[in-house]
N, C-alpha and C positions, 0 to 999 in steps of 0.2 A: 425408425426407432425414435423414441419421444426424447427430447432432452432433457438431462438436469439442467435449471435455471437458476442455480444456486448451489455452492459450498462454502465450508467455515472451517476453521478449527480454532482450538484455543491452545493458549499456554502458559504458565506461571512464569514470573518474572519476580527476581527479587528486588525490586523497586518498587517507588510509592506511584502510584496513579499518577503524579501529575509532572514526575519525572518521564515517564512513558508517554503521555500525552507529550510533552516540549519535544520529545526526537518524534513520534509520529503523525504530528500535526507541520512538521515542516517538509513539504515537500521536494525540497534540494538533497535534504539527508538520503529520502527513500534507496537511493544506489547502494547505500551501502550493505543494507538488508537483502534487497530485494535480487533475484536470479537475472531478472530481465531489466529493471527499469535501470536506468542510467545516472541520475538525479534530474532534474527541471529546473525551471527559470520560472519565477513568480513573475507574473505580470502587473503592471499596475504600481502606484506611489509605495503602498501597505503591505508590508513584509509579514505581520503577524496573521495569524489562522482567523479566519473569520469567513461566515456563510457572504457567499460568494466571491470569494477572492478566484481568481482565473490563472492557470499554474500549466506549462507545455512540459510534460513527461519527455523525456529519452530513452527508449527501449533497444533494447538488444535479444535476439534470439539466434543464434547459431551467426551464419554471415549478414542475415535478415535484418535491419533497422526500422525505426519508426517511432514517428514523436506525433504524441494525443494531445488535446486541449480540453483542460479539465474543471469542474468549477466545485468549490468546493460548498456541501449540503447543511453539513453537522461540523462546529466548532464549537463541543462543551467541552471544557480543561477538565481534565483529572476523568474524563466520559467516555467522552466519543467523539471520535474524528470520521469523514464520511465525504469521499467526493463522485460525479459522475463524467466517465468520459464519453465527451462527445462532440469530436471529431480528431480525423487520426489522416495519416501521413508522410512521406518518407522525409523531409525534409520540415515540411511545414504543414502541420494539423490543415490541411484545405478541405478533406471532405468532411459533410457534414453527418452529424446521424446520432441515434441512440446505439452505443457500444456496451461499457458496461457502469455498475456502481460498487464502488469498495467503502466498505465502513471497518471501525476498531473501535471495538465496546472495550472501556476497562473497566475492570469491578477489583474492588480492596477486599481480600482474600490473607489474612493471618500475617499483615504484616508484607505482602507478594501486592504482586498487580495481576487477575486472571484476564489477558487479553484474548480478543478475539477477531480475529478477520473473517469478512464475509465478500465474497466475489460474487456476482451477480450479471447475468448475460444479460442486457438491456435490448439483445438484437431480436422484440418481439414481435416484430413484423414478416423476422426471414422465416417462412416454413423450415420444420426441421431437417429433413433430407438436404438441403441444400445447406444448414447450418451443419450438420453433420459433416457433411463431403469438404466443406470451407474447413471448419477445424482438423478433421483426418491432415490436410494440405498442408494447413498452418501449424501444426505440433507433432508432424511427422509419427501420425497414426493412432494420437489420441483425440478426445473430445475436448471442449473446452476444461469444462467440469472436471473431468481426470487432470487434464492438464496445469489445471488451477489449484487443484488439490496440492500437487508437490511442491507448485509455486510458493501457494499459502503456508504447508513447510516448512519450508529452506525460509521463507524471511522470517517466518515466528523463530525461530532457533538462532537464526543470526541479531535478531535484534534483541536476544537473551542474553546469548555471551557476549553482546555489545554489551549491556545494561549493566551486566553483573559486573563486567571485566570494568567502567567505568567506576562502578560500584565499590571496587575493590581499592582501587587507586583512592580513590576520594577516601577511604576508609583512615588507610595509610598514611594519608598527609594531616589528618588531626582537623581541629577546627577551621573554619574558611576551604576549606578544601575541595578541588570542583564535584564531587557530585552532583547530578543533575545540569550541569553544564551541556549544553551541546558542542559535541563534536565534530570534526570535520573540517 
C-alpha cells in the first residue's frame, strides 16, 4: 500500500496572527498543545525563533518516550513557523536521519487567525511496506498519516482554547492587559 506523505488541517482561532505566531514559534510551549510532545529545550545562546535555531523535543506516547533534534526552516512572525526533525532517541536525539517536517501557515481571516498544520513523513528512503509495518507498531494499528491526522487535531483545538481562553482574560483586565503574552 502506497503511503500518504503528507496531512494538514486548519482552524480558526480568535487571535491576531502574530499572537499565534509568539506561542507557536516557541518550542518549549508545544506541550501544552500538543497529544505527544512534552515541551523542549532550545539549544544554543538565541531563545527567539529564527531559521536555524536547533530545539530537542520531548515525546510521549502511551509508556513509549522519545526526544528529536529539530532545526527550525521557516521563522516569519505573524506567517509561518516550520521545523524538521532529524534525529530522534530515547534519551538523547543520537540517531541520525530524515524523520519528518512540520509547518504552521497563519492567514488573517475576519479579524481570526486561519492556522494550519502540516505533518510530513520525511522518511523517503524507507520503502513503504516496511514504513507501513513501522507505523502499524508505532501507533498501535494506524499509519503515520492517520495517525498524525488526530495529532494534528487535538493540538489545533487545544491551542484554540488556549488562545481564546488567554484572549478572554486579557479582555477583562482593560488596557495593559496580557493578551498575547506567553504563557506557561
Amino acid at each position: 500500500m502506497r503511503r500518504t506523505m503528507s496531512v494538514s488541517d486548519s482552524i480558526l482561532i480568535g487571535a491576531a496572527p502574530s499572537a499565534v505566531y509568539r506561542q507557536l514559534s516557541d518550542p518549549t510551549a508545544m506541550g501544552r498543545w500538543s497529544p505527544e510532545n512534552r515541551g523542549a529545550s532550545v539549544l544554543g545562546g538565541r531563545r527567539d525563533a529564527h531559521v536555524g535555531m536547533v530545539f530537542e523535543g520531548r515525546n510521549k506516547r502511551g509508556a513509549f518516550r522519545w526526544t528529536t533534534r529539530c532545526t527550525v526552516t521557516a521563522a516569519d512572525p505573524g506567517e509561518r513557523f516550520a521545523f524538521r526533525v532529524h534525529a530522534i532517541g530515547v534519551r538523547r536525539p543520537r540517531l541520525p536521519g530524515a524523520i519528518a517536517l512540520w509547518e504552521y501557515r497563519l492567514e488573517a481571516v475576519d479579524g481570526c487567525t486561519r492556522v494550519t498544520e502540516t505533518w510530513t513523513d520525511n522518511r523517503r528512503s524507507w520503502p513503504d511496506a516496511l514504513a507501513n509495518a513501522f507505523d502499524r507498531v508505532a501507533t498501535r494499528g494506524h499509519t503515520f498519516a492517520d495517525f498524525q491526522r488526530g495529532n494534528i487535531r487535538t493540538t489545533l483545538e487545544r491551542l484554540k482554547a488556549a488562545l481564546e481562553q488567554d484572549g478572554e482574560r486579557a479582555a477583562g483586565q482593560g488596557p495593559g492587559g496580557a493578551g498575547g503574552t506567553r504563557q506557561g
